[in-house]
C-alpha positions as CSV (number, residue, x, y, z in Angstrom):
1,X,193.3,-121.1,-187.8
2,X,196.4,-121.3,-185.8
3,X,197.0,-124.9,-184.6
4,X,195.1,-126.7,-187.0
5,X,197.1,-130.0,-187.1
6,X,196.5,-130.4,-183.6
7,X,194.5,-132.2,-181.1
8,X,190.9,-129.8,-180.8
9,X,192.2,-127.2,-184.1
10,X,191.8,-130.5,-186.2
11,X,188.4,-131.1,-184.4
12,X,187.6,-127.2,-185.1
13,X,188.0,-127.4,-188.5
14,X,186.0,-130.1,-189.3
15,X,182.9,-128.6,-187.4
16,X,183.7,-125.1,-189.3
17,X,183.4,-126.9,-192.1
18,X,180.1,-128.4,-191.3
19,X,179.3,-124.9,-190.8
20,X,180.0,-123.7,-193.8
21,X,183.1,-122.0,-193.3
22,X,186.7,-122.9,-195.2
23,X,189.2,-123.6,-192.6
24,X,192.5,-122.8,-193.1
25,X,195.6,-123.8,-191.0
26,X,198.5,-122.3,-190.5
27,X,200.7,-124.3,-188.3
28,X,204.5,-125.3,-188.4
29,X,203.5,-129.1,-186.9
30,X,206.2,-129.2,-184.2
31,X,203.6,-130.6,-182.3
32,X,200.4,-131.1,-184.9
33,X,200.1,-133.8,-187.8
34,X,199.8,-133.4,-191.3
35,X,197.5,-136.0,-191.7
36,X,195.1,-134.4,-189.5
37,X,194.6,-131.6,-192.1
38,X,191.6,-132.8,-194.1
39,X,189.0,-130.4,-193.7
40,X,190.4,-127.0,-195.1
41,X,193.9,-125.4,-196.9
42,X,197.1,-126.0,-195.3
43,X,199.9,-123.0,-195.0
44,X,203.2,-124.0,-192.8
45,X,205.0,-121.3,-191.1
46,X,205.8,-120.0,-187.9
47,X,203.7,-117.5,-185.5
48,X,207.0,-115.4,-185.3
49,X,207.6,-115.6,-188.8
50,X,205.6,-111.5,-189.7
51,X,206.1,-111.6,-193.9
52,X,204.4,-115.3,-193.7
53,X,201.3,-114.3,-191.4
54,X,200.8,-111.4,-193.6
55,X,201.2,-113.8,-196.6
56,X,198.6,-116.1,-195.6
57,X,196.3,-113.3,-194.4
58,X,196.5,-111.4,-197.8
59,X,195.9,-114.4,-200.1
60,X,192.7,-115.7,-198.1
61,X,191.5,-112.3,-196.0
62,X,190.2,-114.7,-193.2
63,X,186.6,-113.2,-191.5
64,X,188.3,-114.4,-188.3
65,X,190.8,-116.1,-186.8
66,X,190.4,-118.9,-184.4
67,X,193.8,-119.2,-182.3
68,X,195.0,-122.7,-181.0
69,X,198.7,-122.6,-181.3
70,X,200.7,-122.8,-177.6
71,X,202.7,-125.3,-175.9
72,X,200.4,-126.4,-173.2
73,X,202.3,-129.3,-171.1
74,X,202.4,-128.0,-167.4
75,X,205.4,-129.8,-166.3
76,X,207.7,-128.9,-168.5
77,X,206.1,-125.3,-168.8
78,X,207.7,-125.1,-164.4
79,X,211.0,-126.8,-166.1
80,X,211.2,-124.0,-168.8
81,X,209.1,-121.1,-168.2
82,X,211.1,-119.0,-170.5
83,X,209.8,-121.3,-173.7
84,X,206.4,-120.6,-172.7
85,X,206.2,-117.2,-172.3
86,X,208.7,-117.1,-175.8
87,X,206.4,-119.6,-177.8
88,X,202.7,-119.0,-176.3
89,X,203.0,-114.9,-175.6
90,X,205.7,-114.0,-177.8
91,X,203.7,-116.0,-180.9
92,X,200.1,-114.6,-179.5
93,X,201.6,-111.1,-180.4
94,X,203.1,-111.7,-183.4
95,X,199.6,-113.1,-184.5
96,X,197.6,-110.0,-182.9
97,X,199.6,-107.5,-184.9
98,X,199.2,-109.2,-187.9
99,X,195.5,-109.4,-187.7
100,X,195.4,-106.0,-187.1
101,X,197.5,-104.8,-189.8
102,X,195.0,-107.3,-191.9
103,X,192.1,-105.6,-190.7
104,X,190.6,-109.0,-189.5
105,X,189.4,-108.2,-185.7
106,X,187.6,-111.1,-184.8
107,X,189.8,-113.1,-182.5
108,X,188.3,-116.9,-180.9
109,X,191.3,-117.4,-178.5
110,X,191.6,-121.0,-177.0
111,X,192.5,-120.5,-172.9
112,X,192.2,-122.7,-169.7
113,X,191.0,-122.9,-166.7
114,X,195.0,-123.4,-165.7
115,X,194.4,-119.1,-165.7
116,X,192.6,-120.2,-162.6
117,X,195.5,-122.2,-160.2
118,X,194.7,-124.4,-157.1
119,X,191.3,-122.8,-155.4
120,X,189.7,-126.2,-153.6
121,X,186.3,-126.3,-153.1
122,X,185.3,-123.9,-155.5
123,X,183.4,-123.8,-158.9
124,X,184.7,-121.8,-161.2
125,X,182.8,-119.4,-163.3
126,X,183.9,-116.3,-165.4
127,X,184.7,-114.3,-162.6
128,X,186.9,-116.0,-160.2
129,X,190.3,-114.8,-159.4
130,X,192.9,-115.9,-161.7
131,X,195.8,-117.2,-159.6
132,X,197.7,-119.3,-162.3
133,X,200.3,-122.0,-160.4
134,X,202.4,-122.9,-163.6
135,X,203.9,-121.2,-166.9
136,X,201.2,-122.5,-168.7
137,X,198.6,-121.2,-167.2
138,X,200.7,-117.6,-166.2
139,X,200.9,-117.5,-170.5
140,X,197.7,-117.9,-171.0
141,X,196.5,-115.3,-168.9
142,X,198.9,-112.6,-170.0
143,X,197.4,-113.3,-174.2
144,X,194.2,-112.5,-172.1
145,X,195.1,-109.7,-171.5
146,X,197.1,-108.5,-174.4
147,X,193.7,-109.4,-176.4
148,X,191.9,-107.0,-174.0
149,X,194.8,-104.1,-174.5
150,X,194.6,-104.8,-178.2
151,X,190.7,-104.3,-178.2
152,X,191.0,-101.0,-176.0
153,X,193.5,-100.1,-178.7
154,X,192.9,-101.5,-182.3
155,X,189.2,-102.6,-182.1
156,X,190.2,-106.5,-182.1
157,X,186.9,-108.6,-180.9
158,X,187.7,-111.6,-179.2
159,X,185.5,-114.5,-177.6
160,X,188.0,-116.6,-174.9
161,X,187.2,-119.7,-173.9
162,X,188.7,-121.2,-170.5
163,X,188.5,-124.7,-170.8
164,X,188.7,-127.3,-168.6
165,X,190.0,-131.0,-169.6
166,X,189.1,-131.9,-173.1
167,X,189.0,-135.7,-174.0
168,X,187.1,-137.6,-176.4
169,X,187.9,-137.8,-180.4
170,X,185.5,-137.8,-183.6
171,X,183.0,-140.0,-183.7
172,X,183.6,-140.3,-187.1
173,X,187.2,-141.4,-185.9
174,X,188.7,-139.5,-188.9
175,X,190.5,-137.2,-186.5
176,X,191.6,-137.3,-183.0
177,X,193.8,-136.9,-180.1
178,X,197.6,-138.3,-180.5
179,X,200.7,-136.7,-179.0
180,X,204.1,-137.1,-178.6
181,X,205.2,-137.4,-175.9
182,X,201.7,-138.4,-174.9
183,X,200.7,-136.4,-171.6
184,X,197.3,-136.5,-171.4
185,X,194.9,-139.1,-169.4
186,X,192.8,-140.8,-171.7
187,X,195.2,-141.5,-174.4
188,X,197.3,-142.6,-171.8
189,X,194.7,-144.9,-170.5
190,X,194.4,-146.1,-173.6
191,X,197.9,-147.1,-174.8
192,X,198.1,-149.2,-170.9
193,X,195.1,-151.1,-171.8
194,X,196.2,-151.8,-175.0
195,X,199.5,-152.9,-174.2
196,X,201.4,-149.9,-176.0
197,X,202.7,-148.4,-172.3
198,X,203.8,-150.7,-169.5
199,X,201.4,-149.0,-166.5
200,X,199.8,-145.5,-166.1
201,X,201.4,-143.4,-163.3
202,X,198.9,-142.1,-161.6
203,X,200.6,-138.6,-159.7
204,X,199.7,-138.1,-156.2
205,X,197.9,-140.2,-154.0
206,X,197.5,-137.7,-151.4
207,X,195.1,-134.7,-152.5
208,X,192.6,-133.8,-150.4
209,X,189.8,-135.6,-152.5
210,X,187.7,-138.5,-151.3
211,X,190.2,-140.9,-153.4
212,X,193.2,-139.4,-152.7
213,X,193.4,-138.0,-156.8
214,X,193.0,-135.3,-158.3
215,X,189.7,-134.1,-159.8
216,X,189.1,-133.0,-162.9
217,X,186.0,-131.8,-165.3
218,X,185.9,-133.3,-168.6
219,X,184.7,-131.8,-171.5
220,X,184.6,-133.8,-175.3
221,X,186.6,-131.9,-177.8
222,X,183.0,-132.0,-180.2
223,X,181.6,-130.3,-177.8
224,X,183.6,-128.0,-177.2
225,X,184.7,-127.1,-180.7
226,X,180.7,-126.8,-181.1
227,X,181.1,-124.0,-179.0
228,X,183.9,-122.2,-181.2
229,X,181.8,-121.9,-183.4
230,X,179.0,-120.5,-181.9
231,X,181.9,-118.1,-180.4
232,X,182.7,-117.0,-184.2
233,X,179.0,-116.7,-185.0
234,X,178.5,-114.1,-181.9
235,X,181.5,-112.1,-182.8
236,X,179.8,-111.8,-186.6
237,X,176.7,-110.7,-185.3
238,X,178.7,-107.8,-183.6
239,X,178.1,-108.6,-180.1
240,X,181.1,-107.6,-177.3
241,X,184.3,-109.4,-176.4
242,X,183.3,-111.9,-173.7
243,X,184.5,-114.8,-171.4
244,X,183.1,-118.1,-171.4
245,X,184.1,-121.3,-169.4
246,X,183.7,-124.8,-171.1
247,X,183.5,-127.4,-168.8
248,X,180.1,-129.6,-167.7
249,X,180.5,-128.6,-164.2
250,X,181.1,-132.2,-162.5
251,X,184.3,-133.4,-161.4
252,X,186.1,-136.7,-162.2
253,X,189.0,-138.8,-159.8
254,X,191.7,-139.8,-161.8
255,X,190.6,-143.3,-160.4
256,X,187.2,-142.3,-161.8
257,X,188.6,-142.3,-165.0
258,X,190.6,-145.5,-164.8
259,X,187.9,-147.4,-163.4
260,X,185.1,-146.0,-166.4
261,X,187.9,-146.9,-168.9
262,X,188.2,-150.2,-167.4
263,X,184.8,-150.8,-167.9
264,X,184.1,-149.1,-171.6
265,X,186.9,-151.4,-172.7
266,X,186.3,-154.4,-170.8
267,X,189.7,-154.5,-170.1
268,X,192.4,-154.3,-167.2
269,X,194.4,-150.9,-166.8
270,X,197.9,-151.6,-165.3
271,X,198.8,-149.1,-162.6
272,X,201.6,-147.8,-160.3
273,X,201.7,-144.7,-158.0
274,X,203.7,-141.9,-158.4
275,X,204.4,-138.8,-156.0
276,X,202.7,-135.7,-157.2
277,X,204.2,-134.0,-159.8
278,X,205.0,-129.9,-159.8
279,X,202.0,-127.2,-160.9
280,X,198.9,-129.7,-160.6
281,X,196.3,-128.8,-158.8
282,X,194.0,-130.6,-156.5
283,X,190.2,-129.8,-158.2
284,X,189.5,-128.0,-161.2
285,X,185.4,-127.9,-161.8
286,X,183.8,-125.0,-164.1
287,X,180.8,-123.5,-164.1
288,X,179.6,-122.9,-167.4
289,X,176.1,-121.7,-167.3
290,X,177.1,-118.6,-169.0
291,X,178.0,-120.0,-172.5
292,X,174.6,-122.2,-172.0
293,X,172.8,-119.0,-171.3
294,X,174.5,-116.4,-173.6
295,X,175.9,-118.7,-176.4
296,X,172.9,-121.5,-176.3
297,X,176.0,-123.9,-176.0
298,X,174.6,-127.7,-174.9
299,X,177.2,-130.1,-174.5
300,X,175.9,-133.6,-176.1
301,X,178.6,-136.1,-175.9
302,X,180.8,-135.2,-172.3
303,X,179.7,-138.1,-170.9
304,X,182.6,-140.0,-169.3
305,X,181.5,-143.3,-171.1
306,X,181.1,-141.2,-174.2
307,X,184.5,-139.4,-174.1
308,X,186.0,-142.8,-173.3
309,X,184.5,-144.4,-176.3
310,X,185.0,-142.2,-178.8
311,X,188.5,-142.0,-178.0
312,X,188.9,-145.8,-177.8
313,X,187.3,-146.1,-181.3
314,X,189.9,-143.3,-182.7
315,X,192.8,-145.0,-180.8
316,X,192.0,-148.6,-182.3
317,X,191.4,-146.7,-185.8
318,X,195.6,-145.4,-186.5
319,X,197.1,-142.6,-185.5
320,X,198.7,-140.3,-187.7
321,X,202.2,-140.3,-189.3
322,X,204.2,-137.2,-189.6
């Protein structure tokens, strides 16, 4: 598993491990942790890096691989575009032909509704038009379709999952979601009410939404790992590459999301408003009833209260050192 020490590959690997699989990551923590390597063997080393992935690949022979690994921050993937189609693409290949030359051709790849850009008033299924608006989402889409090229041509399987934004932490609170820089909403939420961060920015005031903020649908990271690995158990049964969106289908404000935090915490979040920042777009809602109806996926915990809870329990557990 590429990506392991991160955010949802840490997630991953425990629930493969529930499974009855034996996780291993390969990751070179530039932006994972260590400590969030509990579930599963750890290797270090780079995507680029060819005699290390066919290392790793010869001393365990992996069944499948379940591919994490990118840079995924979508303002600094419009500052530096070049980094993202270097580290995202340039590594997806790398990790392709070494697969390949492994003979391991069952590929979970983790991709975004980003693939999708800004189309308001619209929910997105499997089929809509990708019209990616940033680097990140422009990368994305391009390992899409090197994965479909590489199918055509070498017999690599893959399942691809679009997802849409993933929040929440382990119930268990042995893992969870901790960046740095921290980017994401709910962590950032988190550190404001806790007094780590001075105020949460919220970006644009002006969207076309009934609040004026931009709409999101939320999906926990247990639930959605749950789905990986239902994606790995389709690809051993020996059914077709396929497409699924993971997402619950309903749409949350970014005041939404302060005021349900307010209220799982019982505490104040400090705000200030910002103008809108570069590549985000105004709605992003999936529609997911295909993994439902194909991969018997059932999301469980993507609640907003939920997600908000289990990630307040993680963030008042530690966070990880490097």
């Amino acid at each position: 598993m590429t990506g392991g020490a991160g955010y949802i590959g840490s997630h991953a690997c425990k629930a493969l491990r529930a499974a009855g699989y034996t996780p291993v990551t390969y990751d070179n923590l530039s932006t994972g942790w260590q400590d969030a390597v509990r579930f599963g063997p750890f290797e270090r080393g780079e995507l680029s890096d060819r005699a290390r992935l066919d290392q790793v690949f010869a001393a365990y022979r992996p069944v499948a691989v379940m591919h994490f690994a990118a840079l995924s921050q979508v303002g600094e993937s419009m500052r530096d575009p070049g980094l993202y189609w270097h580290n995202n693409v340039g590594g997806s290949l790398s990790l392709m032909q070494a697969a390949v030359r492994a003979g391991c051709l069952d590929l979970v790849f983790s991709s975004t509704c980003a693939t999708y850009g800004d189309q308001d008033d619209v929910v997105l299924d499997e089929n809509s038009p990708q019209h990616p608006v940033n680097a990140y989402g422009a990368s994305k889409r391009a390992i899409e379709d090197m994965l479909r090229d590489f199918g055509a041509a070498h017999g690599l399987r893959h399942v691809i999952f679009r997802y849409f934004n993933v929040a929440g932490a382990d119930p268990e609170a042995e893992v969870g979601e901790f960046h740095r820089p921290e980017t994401h909403l709910v962590p950032l939420l988190l550190e404001c009410i806790d007094g780590g961060r001075e105020a949460l920015t919220i970006h644009g005031t002006d969207y076309d939404t009934p609040d004026g903020t931009c709409i999101r649908d939320y999906v926990h990271v247990c639930d959605l790992v749950a789905a990986h690995v239902l994606g790995l158990k389709w690809l051993e049964a020996g059914r077709p590459s396929r497409v699924f969106n993971l997402g619950t289908g309903t749409g949350f404000s970014v005041r939404e999301v302060i005021g349900q935090s307010a209220a799982v915490t019982n505490r104040p979040v400090p705000v200030v408003e910002g103008p809108r920042r570069p590549g985000d777009c105004t709605r992003l809602v999936s529609g997911s009833s295909r993994a439902g109806a194909e991969l018997g996926w059932r999301p469980t915990r993507s609640t907003l209260a939920q997600m908000i809870a289990d990630a307040w329990r993680w963030h008042r557990t530690g966070h990880y050192e490097k």
